[in-house]
TORPA-4810 file (N, C-alpha, C, O; in nm, 3 decimals):
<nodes>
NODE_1_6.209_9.052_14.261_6.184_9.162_14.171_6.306_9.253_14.158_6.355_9.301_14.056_X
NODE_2_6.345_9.265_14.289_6.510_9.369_14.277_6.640_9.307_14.146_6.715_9.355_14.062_X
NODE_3_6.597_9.159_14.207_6.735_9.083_14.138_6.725_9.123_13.956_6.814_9.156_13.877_X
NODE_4_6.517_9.095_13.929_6.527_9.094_13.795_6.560_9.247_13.767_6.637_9.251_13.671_X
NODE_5_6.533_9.362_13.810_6.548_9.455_13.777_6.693_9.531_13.822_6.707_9.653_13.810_X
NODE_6_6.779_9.457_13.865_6.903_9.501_13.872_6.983_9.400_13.769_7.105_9.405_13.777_X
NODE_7_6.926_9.310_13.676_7.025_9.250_13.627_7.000_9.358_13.500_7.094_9.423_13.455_X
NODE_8_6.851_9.372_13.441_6.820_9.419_13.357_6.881_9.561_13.319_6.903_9.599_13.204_X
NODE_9_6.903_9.633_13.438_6.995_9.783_13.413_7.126_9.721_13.410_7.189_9.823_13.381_X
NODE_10_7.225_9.619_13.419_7.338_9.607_13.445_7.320_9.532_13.320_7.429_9.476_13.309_X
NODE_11_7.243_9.495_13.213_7.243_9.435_13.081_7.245_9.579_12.973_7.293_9.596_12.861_X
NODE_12_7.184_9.651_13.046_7.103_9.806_12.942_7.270_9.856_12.942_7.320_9.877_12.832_X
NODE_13_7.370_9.877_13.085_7.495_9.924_13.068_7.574_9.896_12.991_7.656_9.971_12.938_X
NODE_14_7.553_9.751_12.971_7.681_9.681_12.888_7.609_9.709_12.754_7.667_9.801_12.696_X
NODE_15_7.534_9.677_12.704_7.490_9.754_12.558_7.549_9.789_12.553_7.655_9.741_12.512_X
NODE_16_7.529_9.930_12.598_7.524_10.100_12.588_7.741_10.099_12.595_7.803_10.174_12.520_X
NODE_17_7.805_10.015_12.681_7.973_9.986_12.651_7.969_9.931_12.524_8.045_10.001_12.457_X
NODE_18_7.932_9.864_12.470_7.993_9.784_12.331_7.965_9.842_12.236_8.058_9.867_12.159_X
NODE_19_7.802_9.896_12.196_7.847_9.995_12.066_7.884_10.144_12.127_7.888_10.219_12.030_X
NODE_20_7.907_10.202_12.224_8.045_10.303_12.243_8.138_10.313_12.206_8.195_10.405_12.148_X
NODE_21_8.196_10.117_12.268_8.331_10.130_12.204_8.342_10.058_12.049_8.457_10.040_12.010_X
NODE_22_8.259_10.026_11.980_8.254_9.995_11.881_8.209_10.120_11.743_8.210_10.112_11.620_X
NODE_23_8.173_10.229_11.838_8.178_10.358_11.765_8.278_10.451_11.738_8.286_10.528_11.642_X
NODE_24_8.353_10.436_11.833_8.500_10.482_11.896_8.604_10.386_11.802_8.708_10.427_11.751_X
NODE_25_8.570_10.294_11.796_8.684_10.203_11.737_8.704_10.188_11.592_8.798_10.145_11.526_X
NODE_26_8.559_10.248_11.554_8.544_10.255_11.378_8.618_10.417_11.334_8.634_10.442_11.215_X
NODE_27_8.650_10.498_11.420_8.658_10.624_11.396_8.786_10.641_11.336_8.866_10.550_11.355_X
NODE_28_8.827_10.749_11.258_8.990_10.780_11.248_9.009_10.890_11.331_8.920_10.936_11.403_X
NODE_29_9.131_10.938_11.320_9.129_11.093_11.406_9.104_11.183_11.326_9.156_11.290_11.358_X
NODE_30_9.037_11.184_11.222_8.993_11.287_11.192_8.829_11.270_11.183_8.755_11.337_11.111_X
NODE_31_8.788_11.163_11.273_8.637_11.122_11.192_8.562_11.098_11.088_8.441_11.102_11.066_X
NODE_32_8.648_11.074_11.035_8.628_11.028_10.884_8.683_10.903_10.845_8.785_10.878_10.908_X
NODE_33_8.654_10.825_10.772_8.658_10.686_10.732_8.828_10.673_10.687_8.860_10.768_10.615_X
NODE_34_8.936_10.582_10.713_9.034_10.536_10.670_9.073_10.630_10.514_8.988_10.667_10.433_X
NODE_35_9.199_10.650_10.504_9.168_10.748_10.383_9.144_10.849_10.334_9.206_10.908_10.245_X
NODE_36_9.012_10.889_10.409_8.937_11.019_10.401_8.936_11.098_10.481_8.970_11.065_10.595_X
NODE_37_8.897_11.234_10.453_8.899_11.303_10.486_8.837_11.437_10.500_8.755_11.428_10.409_X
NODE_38_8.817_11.564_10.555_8.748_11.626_10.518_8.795_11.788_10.626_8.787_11.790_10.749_X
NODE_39_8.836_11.890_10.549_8.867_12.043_10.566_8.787_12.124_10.501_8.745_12.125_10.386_X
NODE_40_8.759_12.243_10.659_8.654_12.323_10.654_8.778_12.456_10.601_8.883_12.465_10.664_X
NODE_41_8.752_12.543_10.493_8.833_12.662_10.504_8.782_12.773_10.533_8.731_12.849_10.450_X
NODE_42_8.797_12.802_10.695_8.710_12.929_10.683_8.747_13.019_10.701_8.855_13.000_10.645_X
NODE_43_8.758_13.196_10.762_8.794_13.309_10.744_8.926_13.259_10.859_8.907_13.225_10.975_X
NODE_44_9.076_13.269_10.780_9.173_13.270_10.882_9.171_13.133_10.948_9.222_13.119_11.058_X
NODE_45_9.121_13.044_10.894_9.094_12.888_11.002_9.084_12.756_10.890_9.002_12.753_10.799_X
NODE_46_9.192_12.645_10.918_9.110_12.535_10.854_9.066_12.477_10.992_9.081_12.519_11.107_X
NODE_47_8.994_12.343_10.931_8.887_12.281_11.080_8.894_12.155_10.979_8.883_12.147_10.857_X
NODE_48_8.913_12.076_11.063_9.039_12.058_11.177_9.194_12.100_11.097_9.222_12.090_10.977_X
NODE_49_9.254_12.136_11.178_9.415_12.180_11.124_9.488_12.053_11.142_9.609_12.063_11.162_X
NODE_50_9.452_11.972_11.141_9.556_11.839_11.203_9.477_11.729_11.133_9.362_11.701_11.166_X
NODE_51_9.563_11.654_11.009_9.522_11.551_10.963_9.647_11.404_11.017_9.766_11.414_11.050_X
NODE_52_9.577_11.306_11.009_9.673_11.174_11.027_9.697_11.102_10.882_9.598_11.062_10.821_X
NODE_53_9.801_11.090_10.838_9.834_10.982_10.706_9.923_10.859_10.757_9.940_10.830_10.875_X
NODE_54_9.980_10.787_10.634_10.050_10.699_10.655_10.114_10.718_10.498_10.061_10.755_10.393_X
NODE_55_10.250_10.675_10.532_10.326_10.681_10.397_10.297_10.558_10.249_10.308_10.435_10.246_X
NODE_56_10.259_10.652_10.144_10.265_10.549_10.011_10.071_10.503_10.010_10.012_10.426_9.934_X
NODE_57_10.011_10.596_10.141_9.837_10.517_10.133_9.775_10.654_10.085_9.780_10.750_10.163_X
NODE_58_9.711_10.670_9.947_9.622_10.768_9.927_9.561_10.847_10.054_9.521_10.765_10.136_X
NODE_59_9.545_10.953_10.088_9.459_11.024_10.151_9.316_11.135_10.044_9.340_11.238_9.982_X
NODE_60_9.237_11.094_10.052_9.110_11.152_9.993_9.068_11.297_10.086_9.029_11.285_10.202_X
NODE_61_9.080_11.414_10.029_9.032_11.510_10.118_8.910_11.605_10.031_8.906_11.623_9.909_X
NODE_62_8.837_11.644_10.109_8.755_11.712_10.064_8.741_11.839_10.157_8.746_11.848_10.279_X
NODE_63_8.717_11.962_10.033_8.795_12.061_10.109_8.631_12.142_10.052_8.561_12.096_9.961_X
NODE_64_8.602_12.262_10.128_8.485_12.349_10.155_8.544_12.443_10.200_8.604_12.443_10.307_X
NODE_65_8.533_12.546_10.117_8.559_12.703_10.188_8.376_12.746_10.217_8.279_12.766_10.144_X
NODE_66_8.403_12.745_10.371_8.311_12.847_10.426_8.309_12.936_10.465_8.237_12.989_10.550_X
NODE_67_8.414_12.978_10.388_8.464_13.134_10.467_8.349_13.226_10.365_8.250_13.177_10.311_X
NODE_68_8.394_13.371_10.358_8.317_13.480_10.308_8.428_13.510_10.169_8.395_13.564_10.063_X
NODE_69_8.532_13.470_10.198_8.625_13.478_10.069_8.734_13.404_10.032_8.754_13.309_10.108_X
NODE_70_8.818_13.417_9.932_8.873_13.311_9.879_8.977_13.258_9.969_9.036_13.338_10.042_X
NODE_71_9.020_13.077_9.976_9.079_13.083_10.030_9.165_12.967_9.928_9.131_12.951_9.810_X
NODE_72_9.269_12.896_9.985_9.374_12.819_9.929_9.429_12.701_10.018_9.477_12.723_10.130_X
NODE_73_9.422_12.610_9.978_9.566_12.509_10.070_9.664_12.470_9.989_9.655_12.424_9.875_X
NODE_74_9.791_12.499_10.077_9.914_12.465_9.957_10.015_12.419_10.038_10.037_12.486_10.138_X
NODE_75_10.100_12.296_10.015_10.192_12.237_10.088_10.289_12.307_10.033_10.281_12.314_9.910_X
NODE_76_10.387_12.367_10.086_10.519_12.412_10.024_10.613_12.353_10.082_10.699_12.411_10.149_X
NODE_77_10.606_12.189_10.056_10.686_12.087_10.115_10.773_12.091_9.982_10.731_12.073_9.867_X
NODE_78_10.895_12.116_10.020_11.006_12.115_9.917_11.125_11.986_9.964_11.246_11.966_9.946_X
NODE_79_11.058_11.944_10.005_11.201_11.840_10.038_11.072_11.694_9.974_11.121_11.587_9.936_X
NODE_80_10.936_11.712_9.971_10.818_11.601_9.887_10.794_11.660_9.734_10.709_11.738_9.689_X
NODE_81_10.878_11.607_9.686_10.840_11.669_9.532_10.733_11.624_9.463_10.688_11.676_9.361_X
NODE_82_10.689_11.521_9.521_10.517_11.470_9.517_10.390_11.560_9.513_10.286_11.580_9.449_X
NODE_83_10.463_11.603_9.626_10.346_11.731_9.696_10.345_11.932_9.628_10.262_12.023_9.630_X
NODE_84_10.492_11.916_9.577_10.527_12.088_9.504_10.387_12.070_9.388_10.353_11.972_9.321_X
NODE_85_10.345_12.173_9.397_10.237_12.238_9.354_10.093_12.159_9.345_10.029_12.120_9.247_X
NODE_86_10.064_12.149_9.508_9.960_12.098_9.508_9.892_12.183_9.608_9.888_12.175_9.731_X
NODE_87_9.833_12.278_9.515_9.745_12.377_9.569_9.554_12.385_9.539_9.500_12.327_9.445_X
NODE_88_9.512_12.433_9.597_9.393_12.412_9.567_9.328_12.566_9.586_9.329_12.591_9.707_X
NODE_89_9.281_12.658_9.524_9.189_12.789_9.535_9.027_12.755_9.506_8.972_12.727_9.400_X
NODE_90_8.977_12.766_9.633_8.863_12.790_9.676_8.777_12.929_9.683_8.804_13.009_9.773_X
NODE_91_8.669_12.961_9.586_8.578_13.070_9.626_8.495_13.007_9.726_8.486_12.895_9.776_X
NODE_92_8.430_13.130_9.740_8.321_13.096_9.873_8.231_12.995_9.829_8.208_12.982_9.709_X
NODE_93_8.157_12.891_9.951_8.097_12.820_9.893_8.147_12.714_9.811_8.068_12.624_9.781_X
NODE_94_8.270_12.708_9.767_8.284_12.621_9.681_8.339_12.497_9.724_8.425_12.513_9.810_X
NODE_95_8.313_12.356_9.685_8.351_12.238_9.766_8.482_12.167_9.670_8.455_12.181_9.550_X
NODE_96_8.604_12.101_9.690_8.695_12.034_9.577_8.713_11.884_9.656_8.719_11.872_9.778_X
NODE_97_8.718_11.790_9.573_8.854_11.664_9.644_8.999_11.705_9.601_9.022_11.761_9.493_X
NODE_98_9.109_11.665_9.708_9.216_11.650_9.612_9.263_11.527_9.713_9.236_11.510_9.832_X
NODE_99_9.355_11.436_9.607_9.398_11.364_9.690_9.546_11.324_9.669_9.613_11.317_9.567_X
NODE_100_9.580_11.295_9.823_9.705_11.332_9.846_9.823_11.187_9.861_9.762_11.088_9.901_X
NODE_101_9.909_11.172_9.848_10.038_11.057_9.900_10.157_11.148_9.936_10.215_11.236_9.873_X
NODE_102_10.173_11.098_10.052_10.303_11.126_10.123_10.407_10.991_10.091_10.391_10.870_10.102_X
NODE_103_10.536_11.087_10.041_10.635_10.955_10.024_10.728_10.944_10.149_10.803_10.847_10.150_X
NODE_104_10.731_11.005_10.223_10.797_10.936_10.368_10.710_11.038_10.498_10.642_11.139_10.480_X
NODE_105_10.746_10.961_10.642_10.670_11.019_10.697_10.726_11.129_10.785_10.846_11.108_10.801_X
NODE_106_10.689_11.227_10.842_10.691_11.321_10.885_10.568_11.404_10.925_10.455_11.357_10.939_X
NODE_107_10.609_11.555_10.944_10.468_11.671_10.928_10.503_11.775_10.845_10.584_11.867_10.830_X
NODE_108_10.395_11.713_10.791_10.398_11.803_10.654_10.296_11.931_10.674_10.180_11.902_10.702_X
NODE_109_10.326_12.048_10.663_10.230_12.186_10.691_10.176_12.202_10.556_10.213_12.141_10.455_X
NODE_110_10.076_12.297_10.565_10.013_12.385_10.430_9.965_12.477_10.519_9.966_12.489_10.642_X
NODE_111_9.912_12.553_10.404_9.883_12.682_10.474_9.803_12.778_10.386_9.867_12.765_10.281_X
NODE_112_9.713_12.859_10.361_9.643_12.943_10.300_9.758_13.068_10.261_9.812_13.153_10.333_X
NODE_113_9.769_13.039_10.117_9.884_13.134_10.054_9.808_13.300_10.021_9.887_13.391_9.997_X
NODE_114_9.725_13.317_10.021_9.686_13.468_10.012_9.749_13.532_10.120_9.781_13.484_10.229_X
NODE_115_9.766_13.658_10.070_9.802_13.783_10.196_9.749_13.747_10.306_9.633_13.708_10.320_X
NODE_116_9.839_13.758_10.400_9.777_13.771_10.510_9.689_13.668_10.614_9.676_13.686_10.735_X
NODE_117_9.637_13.562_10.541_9.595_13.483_10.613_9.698_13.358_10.682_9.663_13.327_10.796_X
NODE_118_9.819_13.285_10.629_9.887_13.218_10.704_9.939_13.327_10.824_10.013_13.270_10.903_X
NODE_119_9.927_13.409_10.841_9.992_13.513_10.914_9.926_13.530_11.032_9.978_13.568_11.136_X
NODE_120_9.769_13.492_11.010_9.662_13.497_11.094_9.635_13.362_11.145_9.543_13.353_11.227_X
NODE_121_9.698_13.260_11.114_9.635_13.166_11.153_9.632_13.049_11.073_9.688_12.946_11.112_X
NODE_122_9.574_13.053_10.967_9.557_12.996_10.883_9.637_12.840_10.783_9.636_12.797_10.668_X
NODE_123_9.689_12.806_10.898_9.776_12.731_10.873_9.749_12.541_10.942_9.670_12.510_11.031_X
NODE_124_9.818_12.470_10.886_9.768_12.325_10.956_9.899_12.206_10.949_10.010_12.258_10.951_X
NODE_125_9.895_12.066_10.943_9.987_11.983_10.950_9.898_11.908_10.911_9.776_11.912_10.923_X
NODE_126_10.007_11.801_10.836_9.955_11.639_10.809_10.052_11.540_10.857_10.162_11.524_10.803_X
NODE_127_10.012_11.476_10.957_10.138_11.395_11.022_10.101_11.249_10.991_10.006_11.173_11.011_X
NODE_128_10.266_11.248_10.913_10.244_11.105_10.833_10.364_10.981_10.917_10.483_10.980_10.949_X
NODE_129_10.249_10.889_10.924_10.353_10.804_10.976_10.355_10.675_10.876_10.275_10.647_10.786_X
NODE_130_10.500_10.589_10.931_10.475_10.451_10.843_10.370_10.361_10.916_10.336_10.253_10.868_X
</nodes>
């Protein structure tokens, strides 16, 4: 009786390892599907501030201000002329896609261009690799 009931918990473990790591392994670092993406803008904060790309592959983002007031993301990557004026203004509540290509890789910042908020915080990276 021990044997059957010690194989049976040492079968329930290994499950419980394979879709773990098969949950883990589908993930990106941003938790979101290959591609995609997804930024919270809220008072003084994006969430997450740290996206992963790769050079020349669309990135899909979808952006939500949950803040209480307006907010913005804007790369003022001047050396990606891809990226010069790719801003986005968000009222409260309001949800956008924009989507993005990086032409070489690096970290690329943006940052919430109203008064005062890159100043507070409000700021992030997209680190693009080949």
């Amino acid at each position: 009786m021990r044997r059957i009931a010690r194989r049976a918990i040492i079968g329930l473990v290994a499950a419980v390892l394979v879709v773990a790591i098969a949950l883990l392994a589908g993930q990106s670092s941003t938790g979101a599907s290959p591609g995609a993406a997804s930024i919270a803008l809220e008072d003084f904060r994006f969430t997450p501030n740290r996206l992963d790309a790769k050079v020349k592959v669309p990135l899909s983002v979808r952006l939500t201000n949950q803040g209480t007031e307006q907010h913005d993301l804007n790369f003022p990557s001047l050396h990606m002329p891809s990226l010069q004026g790719v801003e986005s203004v968000l009222a409260p509540g309001e949800t956008r896609m924009v989507t993005l290509e990086f032409d070489q890789p690096g970290t690329h910042t943006f940052s919430c261009t109203l008064p005062g908020h890159a100043a507070a915080g409000m700021t992030g990276a997209v680190y693009v690799s080949q």
